[in-house]
C-alpha positions in Angstrom: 21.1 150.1 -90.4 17.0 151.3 -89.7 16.1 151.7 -93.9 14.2 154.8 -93.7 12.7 156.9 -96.5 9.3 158.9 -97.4 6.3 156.4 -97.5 3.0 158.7 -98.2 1.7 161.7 -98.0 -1.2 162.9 -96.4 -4.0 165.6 -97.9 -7.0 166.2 -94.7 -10.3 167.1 -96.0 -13.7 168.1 -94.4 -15.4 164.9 -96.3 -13.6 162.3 -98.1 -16.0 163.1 -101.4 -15.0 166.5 -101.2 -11.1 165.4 -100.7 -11.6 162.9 -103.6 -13.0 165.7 -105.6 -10.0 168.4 -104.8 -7.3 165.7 -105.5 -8.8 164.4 -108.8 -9.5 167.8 -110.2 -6.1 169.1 -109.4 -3.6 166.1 -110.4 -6.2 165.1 -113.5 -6.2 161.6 -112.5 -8.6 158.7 -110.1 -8.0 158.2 -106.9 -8.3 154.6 -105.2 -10.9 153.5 -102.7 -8.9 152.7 -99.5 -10.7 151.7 -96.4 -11.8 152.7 -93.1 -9.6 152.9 -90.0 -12.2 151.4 -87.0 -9.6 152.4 -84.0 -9.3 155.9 -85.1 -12.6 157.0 -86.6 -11.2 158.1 -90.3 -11.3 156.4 -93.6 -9.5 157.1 -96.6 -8.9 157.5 -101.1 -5.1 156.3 -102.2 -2.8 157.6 -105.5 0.2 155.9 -106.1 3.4 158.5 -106.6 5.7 156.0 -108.4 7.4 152.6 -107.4 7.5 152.6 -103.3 5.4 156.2 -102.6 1.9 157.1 -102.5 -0.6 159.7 -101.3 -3.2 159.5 -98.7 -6.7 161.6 -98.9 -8.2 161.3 -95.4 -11.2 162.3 -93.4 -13.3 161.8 -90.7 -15.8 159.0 -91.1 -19.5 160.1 -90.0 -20.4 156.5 -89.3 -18.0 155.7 -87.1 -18.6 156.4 -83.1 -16.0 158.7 -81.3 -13.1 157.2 -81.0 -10.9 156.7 -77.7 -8.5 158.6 -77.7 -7.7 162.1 -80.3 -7.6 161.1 -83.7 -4.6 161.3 -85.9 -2.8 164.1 -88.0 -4.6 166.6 -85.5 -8.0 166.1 -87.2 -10.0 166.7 -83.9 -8.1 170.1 -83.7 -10.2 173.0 -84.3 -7.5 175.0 -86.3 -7.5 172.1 -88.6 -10.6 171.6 -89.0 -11.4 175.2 -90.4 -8.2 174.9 -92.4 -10.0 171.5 -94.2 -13.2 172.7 -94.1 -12.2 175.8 -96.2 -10.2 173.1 -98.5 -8.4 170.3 -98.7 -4.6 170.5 -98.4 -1.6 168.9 -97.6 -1.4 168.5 -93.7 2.0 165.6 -92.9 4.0 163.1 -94.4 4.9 159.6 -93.3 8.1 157.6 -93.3 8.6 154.2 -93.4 11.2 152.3 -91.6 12.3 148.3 -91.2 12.6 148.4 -87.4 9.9 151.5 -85.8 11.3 150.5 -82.3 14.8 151.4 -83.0 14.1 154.7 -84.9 11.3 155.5 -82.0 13.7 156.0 -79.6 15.4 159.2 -81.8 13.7 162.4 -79.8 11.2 163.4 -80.0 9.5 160.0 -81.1 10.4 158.5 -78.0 8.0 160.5 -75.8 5.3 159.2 -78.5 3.0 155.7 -78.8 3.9 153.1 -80.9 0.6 151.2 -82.0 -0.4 148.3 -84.0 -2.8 148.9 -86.7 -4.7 147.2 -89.6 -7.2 148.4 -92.1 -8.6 144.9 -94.0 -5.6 142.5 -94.3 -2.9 145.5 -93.9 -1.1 145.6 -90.6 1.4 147.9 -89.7 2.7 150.1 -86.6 2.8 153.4 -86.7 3.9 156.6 -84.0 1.4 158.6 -82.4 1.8 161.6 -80.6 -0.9 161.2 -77.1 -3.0 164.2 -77.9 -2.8 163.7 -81.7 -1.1 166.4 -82.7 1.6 166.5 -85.7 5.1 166.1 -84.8 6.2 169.5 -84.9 3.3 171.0 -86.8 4.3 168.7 -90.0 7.9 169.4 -90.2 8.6 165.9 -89.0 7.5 162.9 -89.9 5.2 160.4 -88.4 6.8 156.9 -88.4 5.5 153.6 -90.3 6.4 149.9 -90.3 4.9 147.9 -92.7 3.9 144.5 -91.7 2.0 142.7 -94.7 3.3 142.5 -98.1 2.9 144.0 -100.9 2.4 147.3 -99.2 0.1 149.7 -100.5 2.1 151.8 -103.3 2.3 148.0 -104.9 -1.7 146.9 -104.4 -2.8 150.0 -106.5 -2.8 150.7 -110.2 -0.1 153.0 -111.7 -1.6 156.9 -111.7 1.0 158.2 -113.7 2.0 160.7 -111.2 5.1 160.5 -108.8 6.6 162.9 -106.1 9.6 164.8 -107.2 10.3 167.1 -104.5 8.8 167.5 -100.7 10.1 170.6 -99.1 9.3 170.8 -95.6 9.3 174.3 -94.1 10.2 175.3 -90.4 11.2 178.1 -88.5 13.5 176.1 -86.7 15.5 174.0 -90.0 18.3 173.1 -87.9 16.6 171.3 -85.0 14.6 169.6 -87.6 17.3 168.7 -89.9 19.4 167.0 -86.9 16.4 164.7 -86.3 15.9 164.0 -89.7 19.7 163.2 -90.0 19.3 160.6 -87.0 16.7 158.8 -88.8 18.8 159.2 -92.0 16.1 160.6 -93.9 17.6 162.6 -97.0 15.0 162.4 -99.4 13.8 166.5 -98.3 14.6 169.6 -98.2 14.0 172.0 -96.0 13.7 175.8 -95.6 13.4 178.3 -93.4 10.2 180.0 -92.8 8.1 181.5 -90.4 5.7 179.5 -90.2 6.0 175.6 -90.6 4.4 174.3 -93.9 4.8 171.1 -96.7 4.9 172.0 -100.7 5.3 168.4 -102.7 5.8 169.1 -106.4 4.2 165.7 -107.8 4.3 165.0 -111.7 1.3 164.2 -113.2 0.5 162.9 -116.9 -2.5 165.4 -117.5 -1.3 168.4 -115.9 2.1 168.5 -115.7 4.0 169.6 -112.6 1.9 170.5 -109.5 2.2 171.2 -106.1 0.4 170.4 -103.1 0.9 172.5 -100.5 -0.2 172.5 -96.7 -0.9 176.6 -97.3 -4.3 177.7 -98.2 -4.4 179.7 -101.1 -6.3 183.2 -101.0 -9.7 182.6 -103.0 -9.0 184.9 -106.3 -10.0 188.7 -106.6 -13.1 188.8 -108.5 -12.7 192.5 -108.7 -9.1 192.7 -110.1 
């Protein structure tokens, strides 16, 4: 049987400083220094969300040169960008599997890439849709294999914090649920909506419950 579960999560931000600064103020905690991802133009902050879970702050790098090909979780989309550049928020999650090949061949993953990465001495392989897109605006998952041990959620200090809930909304549940019950993911909910859109409720040690969503909240009244 392909193990499958919910690896990371992923916040976008304008700048990774200003992503650093969003996640730290919010949750009450540090983030990690990650590293930069040379293939793909981005680089990255890590918090680990219990045992086998983590979050990801990412960004594009200014001092890398244009990548390739599009880069990932739809960062060279203009939508995206003036959803980030307004503020950070929570844009996909990732789940990791022991054998990407078999799971890849689930639709709609099999009309994506699977490509080998590495970020210092990590190595996995990961989906990717051709025009980097999300896989159905965020309602699915991308796909991860891991392989290097540990993986991250083990290489970083313990924040604290952990992930209790990730609901993933869609106005199309049912298509979405069938794929995610072909890749035997069960660790989500889902709702029905209008628009698609991630809340993850995260525990945190100096705040309490939060939630991260993939909504932009309305900047507050300052005449009510």
């Amino acid at each position: 049987m392909n193990d499958c579960k919910l690896d990371h999560l992923v916040v976008a931000a304008a700048g990774l400083d200003a992503g650093r600064a969003y996640i730290e103020d919010l949750l009450g905690v540090k983030t990690e220094a990650g590293g930069r991802h040379d293939a793909i133009g981005t680089h990255n902050r890590l918090l680990r969300l219990g045992d086998d879970q983590y979050l990801e702050v990412i960004a594009v790098d200014p001092d890398a040169g244009p990548p390739e090909r599009p880069r990932w979780f739809a960062l060279d989309d203009p939508a995206m960008r003036a959803a980030i550049q307004a503020r950070p928020r929570l844009i996909a999650w990732v789940a990791r599997v022991t054998d990407i090949d078999v799971a890849a061949a689930v639709p709609p993953y099999n009309d994506m890439e699977v490509r080998d990465m590495a970020r210092g001495d990590l190595r996995w392989r990961m989906t990717f849709t051709r025009d980097g897109s999300l896989p159905w605006e965020g309602a699915l998952p991308l796909l991860i294999e891991w392989r290097t041990e540990p993986m991250p959620p083990q290489r970083l200090g313990d924040s604290g914090c952990a992930l209790k809930q990730l609901i993933v909304q869609s106005p199309d549940v049912n298509r979405a649920q069938r794929v995610l019950q072909e890749l035997r993911i069960d660790s989500v909910e889902l709702d029905h909506s209008v628009q698609t859109g991630l809340a993850a409720t995260l525990s945190t040690p100096a705040r309490g419950d939060v939630v991260l969503s993939s909504v932009t909240a309305p900047e507050p009244d300052e005449g009510a």
